[in-house]
LOFIRO-911774 format. One record per residue (C-alpha): residue number from 1; x, y, z. Coordinates in Angstrom, 1 decimal, padded with zeros to 4 digits. Each point is the difference from the previous one (the first is absolute). Layout:
<sites>
+-----+--------+--------+--------+
! pos !     xx !     yy !     zz !
+-----+--------+--------+--------+
! NUM !      X !      Y !      Z !
...
+-----+--------+--------+--------+
</sites>
This chain:
<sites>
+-----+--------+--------+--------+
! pos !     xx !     yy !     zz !
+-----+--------+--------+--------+
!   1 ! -022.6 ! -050.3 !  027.5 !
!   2 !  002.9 ! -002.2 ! -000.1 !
!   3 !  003.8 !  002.3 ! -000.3 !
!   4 !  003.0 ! -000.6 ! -002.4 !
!   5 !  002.0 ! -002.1 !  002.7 !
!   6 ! -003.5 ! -002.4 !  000.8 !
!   7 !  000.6 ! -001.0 ! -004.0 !
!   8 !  003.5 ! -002.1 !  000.2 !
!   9 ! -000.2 ! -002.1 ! -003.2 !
!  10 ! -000.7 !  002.2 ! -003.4 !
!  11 ! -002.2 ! -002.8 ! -001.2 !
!  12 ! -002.4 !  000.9 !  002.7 !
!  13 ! -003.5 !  002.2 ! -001.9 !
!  14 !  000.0 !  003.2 !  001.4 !
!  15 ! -003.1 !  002.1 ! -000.3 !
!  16 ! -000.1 !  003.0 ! -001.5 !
!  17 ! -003.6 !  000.9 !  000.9 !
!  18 ! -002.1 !  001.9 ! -002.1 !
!  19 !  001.7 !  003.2 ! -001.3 !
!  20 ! -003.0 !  001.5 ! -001.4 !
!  21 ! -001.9 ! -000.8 !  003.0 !
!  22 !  002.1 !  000.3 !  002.9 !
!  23 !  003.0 !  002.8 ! -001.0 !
!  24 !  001.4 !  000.4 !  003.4 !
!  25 !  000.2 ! -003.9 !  000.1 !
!  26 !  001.5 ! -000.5 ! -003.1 !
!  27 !  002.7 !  002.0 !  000.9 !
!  28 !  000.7 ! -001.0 !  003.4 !
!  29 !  000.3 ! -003.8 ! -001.4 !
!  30 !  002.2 !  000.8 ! -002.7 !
!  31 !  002.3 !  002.2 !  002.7 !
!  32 !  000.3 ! -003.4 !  001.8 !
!  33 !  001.4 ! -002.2 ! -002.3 !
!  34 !  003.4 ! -000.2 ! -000.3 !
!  35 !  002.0 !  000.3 ! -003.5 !
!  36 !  003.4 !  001.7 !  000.3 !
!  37 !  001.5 !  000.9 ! -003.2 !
!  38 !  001.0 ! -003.4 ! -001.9 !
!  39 ! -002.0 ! -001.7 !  002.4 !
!  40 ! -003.8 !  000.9 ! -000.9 !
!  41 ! -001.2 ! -003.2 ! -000.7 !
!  42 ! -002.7 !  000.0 !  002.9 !
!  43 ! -001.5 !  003.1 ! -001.4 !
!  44 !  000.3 ! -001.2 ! -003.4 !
!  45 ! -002.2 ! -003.5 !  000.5 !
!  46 ! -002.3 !  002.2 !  002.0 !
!  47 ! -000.7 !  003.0 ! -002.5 !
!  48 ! -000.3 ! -002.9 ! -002.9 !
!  49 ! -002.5 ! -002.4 !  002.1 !
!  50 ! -002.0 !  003.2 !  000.2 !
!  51 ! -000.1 !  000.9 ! -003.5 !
!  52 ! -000.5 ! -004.1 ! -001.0 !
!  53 ! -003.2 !  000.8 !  002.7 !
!  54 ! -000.9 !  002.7 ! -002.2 !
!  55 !  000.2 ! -002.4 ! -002.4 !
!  56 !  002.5 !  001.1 ! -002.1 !
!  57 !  003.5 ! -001.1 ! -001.3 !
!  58 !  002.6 !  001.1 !  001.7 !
!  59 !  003.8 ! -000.5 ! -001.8 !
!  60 !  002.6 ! -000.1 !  002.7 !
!  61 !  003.3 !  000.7 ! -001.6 !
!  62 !  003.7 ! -001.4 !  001.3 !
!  63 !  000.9 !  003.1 !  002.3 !
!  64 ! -003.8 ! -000.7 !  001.7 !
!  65 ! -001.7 !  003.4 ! -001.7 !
!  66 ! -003.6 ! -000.9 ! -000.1 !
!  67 ! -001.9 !  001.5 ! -003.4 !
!  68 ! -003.6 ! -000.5 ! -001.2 !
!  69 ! -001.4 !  001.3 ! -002.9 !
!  70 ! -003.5 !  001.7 ! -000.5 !
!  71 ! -001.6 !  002.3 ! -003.2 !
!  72 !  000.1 ! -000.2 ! -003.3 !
!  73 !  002.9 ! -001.0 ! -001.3 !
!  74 ! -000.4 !  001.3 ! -003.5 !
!  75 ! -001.0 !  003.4 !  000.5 !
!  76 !  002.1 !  003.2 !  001.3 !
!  77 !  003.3 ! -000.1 !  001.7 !
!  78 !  001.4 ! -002.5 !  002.4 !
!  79 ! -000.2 !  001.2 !  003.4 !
!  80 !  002.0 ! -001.6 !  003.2 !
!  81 ! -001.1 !  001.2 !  003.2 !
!  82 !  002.5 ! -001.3 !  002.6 !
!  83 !  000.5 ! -000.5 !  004.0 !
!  84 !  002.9 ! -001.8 !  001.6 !
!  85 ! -000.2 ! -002.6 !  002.2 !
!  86 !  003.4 !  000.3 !  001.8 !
!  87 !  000.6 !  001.3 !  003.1 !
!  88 !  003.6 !  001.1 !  001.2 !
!  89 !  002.3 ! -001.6 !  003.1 !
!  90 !  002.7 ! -001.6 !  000.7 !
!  91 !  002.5 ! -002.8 ! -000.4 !
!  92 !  001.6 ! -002.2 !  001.6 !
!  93 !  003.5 !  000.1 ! -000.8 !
!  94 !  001.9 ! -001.8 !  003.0 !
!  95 ! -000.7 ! -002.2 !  003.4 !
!  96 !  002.0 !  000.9 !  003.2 !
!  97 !  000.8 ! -003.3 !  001.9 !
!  98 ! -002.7 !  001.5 !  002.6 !
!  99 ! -002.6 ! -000.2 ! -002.4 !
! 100 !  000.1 !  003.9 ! -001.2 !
! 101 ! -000.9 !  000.9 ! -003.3 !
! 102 !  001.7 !  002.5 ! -002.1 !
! 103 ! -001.3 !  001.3 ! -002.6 !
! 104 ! -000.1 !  002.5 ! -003.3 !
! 105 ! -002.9 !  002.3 ! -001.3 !
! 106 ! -002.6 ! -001.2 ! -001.9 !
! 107 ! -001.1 !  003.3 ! -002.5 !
! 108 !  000.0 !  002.9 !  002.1 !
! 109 ! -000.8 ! -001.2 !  003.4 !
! 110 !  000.9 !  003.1 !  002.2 !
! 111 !  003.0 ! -001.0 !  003.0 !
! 112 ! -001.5 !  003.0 !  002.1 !
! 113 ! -003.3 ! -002.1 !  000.7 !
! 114 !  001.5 ! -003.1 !  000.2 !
! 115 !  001.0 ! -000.5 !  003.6 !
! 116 ! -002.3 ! -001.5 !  002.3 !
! 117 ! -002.6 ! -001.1 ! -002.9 !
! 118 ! -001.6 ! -003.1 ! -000.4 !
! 119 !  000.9 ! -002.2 ! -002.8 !
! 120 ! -000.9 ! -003.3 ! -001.3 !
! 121 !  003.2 ! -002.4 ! -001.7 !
! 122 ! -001.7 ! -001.9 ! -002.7 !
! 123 !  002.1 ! -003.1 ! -000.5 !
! 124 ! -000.7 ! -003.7 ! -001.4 !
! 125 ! -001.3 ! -001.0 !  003.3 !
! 126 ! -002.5 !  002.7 !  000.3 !
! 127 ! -000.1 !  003.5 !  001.6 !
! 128 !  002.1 !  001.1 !  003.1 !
! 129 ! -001.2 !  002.5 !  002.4 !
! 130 !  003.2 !  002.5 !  000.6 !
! 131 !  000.7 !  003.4 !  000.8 !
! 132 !  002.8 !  002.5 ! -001.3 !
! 133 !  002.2 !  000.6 !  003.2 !
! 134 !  000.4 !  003.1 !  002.0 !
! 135 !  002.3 !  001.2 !  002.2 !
! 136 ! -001.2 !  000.4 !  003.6 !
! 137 ! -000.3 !  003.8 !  000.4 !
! 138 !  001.9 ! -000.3 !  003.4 !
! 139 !  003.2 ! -001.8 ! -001.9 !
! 140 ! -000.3 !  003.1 ! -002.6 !
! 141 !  002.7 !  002.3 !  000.2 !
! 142 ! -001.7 !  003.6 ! -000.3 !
! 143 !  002.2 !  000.7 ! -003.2 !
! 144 ! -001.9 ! -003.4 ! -002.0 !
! 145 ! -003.1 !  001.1 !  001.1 !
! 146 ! -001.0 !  002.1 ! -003.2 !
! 147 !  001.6 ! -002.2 ! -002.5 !
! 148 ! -001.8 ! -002.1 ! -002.2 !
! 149 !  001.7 ! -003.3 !  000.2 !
! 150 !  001.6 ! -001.2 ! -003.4 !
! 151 ! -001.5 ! -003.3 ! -001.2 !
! 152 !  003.6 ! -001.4 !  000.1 !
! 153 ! -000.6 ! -000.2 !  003.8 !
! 154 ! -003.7 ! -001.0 !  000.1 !
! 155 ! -001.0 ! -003.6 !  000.7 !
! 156 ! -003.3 ! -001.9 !  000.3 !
! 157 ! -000.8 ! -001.9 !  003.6 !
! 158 ! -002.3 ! -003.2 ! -001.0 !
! 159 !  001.1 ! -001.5 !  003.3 !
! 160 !  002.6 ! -002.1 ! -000.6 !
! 161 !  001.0 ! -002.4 ! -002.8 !
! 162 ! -003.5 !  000.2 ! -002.3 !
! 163 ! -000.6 ! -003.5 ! -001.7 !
! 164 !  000.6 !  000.3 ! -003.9 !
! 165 !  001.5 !  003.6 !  000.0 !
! 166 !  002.7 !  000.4 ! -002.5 !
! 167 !  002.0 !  003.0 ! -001.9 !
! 168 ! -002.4 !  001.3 ! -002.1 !
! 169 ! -003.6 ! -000.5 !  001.7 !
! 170 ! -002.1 !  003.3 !  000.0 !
! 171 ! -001.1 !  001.7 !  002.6 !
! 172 ! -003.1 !  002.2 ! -000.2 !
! 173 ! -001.7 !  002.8 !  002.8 !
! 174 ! -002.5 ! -001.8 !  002.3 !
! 175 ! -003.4 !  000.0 ! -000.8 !
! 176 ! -001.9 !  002.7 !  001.5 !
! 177 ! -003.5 !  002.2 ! -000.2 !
! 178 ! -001.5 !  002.5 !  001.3 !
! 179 ! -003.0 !  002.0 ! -001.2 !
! 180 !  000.2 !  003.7 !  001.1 !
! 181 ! -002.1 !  002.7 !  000.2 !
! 182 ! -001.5 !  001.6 ! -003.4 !
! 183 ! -000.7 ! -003.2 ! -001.7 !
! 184 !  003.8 ! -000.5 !  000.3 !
! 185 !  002.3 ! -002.6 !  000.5 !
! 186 !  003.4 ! -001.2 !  000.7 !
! 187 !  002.1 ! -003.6 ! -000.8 !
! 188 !  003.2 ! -000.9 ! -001.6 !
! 189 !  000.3 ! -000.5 ! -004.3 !
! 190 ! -003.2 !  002.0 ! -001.0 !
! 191 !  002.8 !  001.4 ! -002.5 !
! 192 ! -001.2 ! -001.4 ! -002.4 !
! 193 ! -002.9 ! -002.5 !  001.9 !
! 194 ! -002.3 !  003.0 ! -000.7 !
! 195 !  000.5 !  000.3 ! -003.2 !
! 196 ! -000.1 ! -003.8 ! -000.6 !
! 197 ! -003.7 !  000.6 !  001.9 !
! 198 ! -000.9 !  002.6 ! -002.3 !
! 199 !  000.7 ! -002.2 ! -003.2 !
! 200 ! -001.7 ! -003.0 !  001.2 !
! 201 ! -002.9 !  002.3 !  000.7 !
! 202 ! -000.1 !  001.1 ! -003.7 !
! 203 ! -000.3 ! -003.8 ! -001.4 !
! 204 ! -003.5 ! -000.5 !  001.7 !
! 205 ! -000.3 !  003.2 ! -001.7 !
! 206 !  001.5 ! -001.0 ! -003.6 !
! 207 ! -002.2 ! -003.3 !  000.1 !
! 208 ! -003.1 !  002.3 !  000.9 !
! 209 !  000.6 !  002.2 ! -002.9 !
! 210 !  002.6 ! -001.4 ! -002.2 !
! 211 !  002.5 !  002.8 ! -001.5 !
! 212 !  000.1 !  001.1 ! -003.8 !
! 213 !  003.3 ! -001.0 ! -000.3 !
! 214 !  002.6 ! -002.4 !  000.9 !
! 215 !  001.0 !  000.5 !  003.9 !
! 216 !  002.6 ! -002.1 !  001.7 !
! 217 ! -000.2 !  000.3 !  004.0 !
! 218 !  003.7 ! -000.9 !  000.9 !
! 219 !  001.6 ! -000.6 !  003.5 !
! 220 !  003.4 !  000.1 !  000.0 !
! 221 !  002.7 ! -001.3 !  002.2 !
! 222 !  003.6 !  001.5 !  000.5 !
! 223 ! -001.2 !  003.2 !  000.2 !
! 224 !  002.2 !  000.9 !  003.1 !
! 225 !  003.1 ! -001.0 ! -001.5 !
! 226 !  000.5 !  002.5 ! -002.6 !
! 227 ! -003.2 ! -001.0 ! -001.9 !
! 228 !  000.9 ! -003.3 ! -001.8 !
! 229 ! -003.5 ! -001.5 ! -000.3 !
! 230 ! -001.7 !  002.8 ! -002.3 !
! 231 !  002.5 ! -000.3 ! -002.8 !
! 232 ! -000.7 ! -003.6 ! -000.5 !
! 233 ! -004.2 !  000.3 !  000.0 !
! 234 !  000.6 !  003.2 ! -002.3 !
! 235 !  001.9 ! -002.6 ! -002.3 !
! 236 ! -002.4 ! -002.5 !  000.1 !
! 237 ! -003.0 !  002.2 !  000.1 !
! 238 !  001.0 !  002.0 ! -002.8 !
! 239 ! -002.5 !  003.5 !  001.2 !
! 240 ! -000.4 !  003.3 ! -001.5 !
! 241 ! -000.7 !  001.4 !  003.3 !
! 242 !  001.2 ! -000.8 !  003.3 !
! 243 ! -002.7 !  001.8 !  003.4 !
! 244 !  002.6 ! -000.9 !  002.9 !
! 245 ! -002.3 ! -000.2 !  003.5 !
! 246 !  003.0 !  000.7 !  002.8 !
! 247 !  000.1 !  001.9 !  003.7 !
! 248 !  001.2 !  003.5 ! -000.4 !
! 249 !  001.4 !  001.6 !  003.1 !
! 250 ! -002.3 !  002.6 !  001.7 !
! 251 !  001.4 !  003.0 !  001.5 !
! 252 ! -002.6 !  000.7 !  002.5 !
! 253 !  001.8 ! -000.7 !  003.5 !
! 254 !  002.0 !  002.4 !  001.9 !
! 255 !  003.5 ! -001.1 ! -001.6 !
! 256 ! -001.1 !  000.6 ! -003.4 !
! 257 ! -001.2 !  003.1 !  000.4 !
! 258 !  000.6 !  002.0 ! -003.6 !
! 259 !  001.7 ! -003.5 ! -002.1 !
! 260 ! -003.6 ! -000.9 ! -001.8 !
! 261 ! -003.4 !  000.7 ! -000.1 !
! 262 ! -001.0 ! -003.5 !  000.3 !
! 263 ! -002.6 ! -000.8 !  002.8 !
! 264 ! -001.8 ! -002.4 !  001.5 !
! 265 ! -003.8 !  000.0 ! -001.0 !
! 266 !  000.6 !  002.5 ! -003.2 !
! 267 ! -000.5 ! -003.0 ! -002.3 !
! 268 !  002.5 ! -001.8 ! -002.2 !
! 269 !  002.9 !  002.4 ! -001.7 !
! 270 !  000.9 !  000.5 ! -003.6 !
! 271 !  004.0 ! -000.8 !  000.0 !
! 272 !  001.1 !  003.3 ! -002.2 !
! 273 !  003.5 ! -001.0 !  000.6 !
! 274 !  002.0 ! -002.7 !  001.8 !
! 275 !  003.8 ! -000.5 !  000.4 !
! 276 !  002.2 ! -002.2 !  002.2 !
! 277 !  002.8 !  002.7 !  000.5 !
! 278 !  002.8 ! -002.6 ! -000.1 !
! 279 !  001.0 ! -003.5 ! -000.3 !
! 280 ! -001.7 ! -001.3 ! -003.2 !
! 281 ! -001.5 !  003.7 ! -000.9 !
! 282 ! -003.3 ! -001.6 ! -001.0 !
! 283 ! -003.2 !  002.1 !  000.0 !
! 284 ! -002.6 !  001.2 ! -002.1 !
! 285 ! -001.5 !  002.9 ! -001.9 !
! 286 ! -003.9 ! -000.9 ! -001.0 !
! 287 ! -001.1 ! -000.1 ! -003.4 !
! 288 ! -002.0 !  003.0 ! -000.9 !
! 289 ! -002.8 ! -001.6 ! -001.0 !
! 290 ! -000.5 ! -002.4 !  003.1 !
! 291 !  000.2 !  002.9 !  002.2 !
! 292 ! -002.6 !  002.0 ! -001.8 !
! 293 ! -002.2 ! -003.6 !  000.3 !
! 294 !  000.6 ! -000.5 !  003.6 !
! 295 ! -001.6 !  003.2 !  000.7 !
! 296 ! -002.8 ! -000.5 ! -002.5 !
! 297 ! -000.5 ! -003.1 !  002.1 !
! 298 !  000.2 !  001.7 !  003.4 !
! 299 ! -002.5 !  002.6 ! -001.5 !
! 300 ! -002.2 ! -003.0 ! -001.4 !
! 301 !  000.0 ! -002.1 !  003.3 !
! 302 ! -000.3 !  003.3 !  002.4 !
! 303 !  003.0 ! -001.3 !  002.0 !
! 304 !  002.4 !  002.5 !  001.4 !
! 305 !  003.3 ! -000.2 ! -001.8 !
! 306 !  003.5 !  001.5 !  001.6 !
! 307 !  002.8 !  000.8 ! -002.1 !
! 308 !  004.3 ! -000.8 !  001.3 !
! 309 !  003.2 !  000.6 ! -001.7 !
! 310 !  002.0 ! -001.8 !  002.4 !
! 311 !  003.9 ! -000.8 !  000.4 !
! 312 !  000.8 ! -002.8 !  001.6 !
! 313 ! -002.6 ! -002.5 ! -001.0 !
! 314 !  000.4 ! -002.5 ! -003.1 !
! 315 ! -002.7 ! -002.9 ! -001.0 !
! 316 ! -000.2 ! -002.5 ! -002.8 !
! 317 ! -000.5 !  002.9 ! -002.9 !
! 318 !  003.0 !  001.0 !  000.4 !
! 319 !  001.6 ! -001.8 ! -002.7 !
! 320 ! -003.1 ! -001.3 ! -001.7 !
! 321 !  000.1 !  002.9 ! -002.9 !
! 322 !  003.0 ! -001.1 ! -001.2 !
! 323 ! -000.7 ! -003.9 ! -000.1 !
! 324 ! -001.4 ! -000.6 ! -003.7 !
! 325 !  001.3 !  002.2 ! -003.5 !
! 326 ! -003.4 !  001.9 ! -000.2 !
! 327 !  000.2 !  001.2 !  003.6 !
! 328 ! -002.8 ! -000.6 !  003.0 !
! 329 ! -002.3 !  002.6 !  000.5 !
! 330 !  000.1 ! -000.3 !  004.3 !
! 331 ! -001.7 !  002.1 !  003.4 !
! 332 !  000.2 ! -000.4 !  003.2 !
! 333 ! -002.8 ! -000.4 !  002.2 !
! 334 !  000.7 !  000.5 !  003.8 !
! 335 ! -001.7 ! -001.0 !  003.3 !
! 336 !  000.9 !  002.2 !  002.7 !
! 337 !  001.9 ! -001.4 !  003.1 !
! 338 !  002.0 !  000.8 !  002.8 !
! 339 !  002.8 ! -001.2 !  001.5 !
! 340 !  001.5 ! -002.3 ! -003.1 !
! 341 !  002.1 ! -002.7 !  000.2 !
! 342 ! -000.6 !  000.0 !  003.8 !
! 343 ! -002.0 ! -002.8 !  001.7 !
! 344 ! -003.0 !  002.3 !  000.9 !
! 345 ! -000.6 !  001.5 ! -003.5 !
! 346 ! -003.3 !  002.0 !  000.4 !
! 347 ! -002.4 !  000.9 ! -003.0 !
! 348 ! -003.8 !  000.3 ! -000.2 !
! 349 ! -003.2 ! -001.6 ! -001.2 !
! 350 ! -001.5 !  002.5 ! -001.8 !
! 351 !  003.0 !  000.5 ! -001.9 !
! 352 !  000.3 ! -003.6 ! -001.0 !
! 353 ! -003.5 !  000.3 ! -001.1 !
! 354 !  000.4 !  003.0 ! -001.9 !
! 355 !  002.6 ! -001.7 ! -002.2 !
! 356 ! -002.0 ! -003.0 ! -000.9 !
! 357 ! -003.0 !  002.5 ! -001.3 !
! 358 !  003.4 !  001.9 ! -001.6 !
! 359 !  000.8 ! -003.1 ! -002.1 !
! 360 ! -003.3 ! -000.9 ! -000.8 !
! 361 ! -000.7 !  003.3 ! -001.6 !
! 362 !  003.7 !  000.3 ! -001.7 !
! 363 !  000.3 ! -003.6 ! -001.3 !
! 364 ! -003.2 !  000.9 ! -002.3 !
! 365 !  001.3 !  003.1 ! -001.5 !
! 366 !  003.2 ! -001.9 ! -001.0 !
! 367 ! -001.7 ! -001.6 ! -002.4 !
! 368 !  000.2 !  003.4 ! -002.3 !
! 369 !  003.1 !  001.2 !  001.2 !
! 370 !  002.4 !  001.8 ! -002.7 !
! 371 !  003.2 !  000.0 !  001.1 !
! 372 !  001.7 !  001.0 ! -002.5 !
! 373 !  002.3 !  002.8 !  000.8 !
! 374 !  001.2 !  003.9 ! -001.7 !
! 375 ! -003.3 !  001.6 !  001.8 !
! 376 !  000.5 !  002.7 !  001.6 !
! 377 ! -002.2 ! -000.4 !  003.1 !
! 378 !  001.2 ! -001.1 !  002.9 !
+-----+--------+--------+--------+
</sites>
């Protein structure tokens, strides 16, 4: 199966398999593709040649958010159920006269992970094979040897001068797979390439059984970058509900011992409570009703369902609610996965799967929703 750096020109088709056939496949494509934040338009023409397969009718707006509608439009609330394309990185944002880049964050890319890791440049001439230098642990003074290096002094090694490179090209983690033990499985950008899987899942599933009331599967782009795309598909799509299909961090590994319940196999997690903690102070509390839904639905489809209140994290809800004078009714829906923002995210299968049978049971009992509020249930 062909990787992210094999596919230099975005007009190339890639192929996104058969979601409903082949999961694990699915996935791993989409984690191969490259689409940095503002830069997505590989995955874009990709996830639209697969819903024009399906033989739908993808619309493909300005910031490249893909949306295709499904349901009865007539009949019960709106509902946008949303994935994002975008995948964090870097940037480019000078060239040493020895061919060094230097560069700025793009989203939260970690520094602590960065040296030594494999990167691709993504420039007019195609992709660049390069690596985030490291210095040799004999040159290391013993006092720089616990220190996270600021991104101020990180710079990317393509070789020398790369043809095309300029201030401003994206950069992106390597491509990379590997399926573990327990039906697990490791690559960079499955936040949010699982939850893109999952969606694309459910249209063979909307077309199968088509939904009681008007359902918009969105993929948005910006995501990364304080979560630009949503706000412009909200305003064109105009829902009553918004079913936001994201990674959640799971706290099953030895350095999260005690931060969340979250865990790997347990199914996908009811987001009770979400808050970025600084910078733009986004987050989201659930509306009542969608949470008492989602675990109708988890009830209905016998999947597991794990419940976070989590600081820290932020998604495309978070300022959704807000983003029309009646107000959006909005939940998150998490996938668990280890290790974000790194380039060996971890999640697994079953977990994926469980979230597709999740929305298939949910997006139904939408359709009868009241969401009006003053009740006192919770």
């Amino acid at each position: 199966m062909p990787l992210a750096h094999e596919t230099v020109d975005s007009r190339i088709r890639v192929s996104l398999g058969d979601p409903g056939a082949d999961l694990l496949g699915s996935c791993r494509a989409l984690s191969g593709i490259a689409a940095p934040t503002g830069h997505e338009d590989r995955l874009t023409a990709a996830v639209a040649d697969h819903l024009r397969d399906r033989g739908l009718q993808p619309v493909v707006d300005r910031l490249g958010q893909v949306a295709v509608e499904l349901g009865e439009r007539d009949t019960g609330p709106a509902v946008l159920v949303t994935a994002h394309l975008d995948e964090l990185g870097l940037v480019t944002r000078a060239i040493e006269d020895d061919g060094m880049l230097r560069v700025h964050r793009l989203g939260g890319v970690p520094e602590r992970v960065l040296p030594g890791t494999r990167v691709v440049v993504h420039s007019r001439d195609g992709d660049h094979a390069g690596v985030v230098g490291v210095r040799s642990h004999h040159l290391t003074p013993v006092e720089e040897r616990h220190v996270v290096v600021p991104m101020s002094d990180l710079y990317v090694d393509v070789g020398g001068h790369a043809a095309g490179v300029r201030v401003g090209d994206p950069i992106t983690y390597a491509p990379a797979w590997e399926e573990l033990e327990g039906g697990r499985f490791s690559g960079k950008a499955l936040d949010d390439r699982i939850g893109v899987a999952a969606l694309l899942t459910q249209v063979d599933r909307l077309l199968e059984s088509a939904p009681p009331l008007r359902v918009v599967l969105g993929f948005t782009t910006q995501e990364e970058l304080h979560l630009r795309g949503g706000l412009a598909l909200v305003a064109r799509v105009a829902p009553d509900i918004v079913v936001n299909v994201d990674v959640t961090p799971a706290g099953d590994t030895p350095d999260l011992a005690g931060l969340s319940p979250v865990r790997l196999g347990g199914g996908p997690s009811l987001s009770r409570y979400n808050f970025h903690g600084r910078g733009t102070l986004g987050g989201l509390i659930p509306h009542p009703a969608l949470v008492r839904a989602v675990e109708r639905a988890a009830d209905d489809a016998g999947t597991s369902l794990q419940h976070d209140a989590t600081v820290g994290v932020i998604t495309d809800t978070a300022f959704l609610p807000m983003a029309t004078a009646e107000g959006i009714a909005a939940v998150d829906i998490g996938i668990p996965c280890r290790y974000l923002h790194s380039p060996v995210e971890t999640a697994q299968l079953s977990d994926v799967s469980a979230c597709v049978d999740l929305l298939g049971a949910l997006i139904p009992l939408l359709a009868e929703i009241d969401l009006t509020r003053g009740h006192a249930q919770t």
